[in-house]
C-alpha positions as CSV (number, residue, x, y, z in Angstrom):
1,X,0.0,0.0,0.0
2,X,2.7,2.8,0.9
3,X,4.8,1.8,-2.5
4,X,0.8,2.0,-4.6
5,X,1.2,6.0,-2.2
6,X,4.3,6.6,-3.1
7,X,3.9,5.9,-7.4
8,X,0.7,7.8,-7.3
9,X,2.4,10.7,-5.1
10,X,5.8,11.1,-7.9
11,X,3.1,10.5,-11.0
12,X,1.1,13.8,-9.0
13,X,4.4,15.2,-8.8
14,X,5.5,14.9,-12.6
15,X,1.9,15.6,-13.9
16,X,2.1,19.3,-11.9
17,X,5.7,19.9,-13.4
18,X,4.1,19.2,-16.5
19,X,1.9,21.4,-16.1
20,X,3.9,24.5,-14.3
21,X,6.4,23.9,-17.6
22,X,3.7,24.7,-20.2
23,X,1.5,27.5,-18.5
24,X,5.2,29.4,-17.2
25,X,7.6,30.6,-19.2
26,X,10.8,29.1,-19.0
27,X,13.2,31.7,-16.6
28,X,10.6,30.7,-13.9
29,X,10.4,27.0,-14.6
30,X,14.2,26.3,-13.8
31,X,14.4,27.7,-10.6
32,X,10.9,26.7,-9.5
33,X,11.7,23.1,-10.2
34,X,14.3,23.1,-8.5
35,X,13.2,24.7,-5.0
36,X,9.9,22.6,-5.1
37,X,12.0,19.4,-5.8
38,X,13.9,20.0,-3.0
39,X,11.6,20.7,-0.9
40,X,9.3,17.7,-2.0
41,X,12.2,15.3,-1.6
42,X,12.9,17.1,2.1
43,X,8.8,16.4,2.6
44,X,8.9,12.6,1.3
45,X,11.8,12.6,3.6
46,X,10.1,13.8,6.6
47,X,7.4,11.4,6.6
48,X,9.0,8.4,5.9
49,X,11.0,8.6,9.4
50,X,8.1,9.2,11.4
């Protein structure tokens, strides 16, 4: 069950960077991606210790 969570939460993931990439031009993309990556990996992170 928490592998079927984690599949559907990185397929989430990619659809909204998807979806930030084609409605924001592409100066705000790169760094975007970035911080929210690292902050979605420092989430993930998070609540897989507790």
């Amino acid at each position: 069950m928490r592998e079927l969570l984690a599949l559907l939460s990185l397929l989430l993931w990619l659809a909204l960077m998807v979806w930030v990439y084609r409605s924001s031009p592409e100066w705000f993309f790169v760094p975007f991606f970035f911080l929210a990556t690292f902050a979605y990996l420092r989430l993930m992170e998070t609540s897989k210790s507790s």
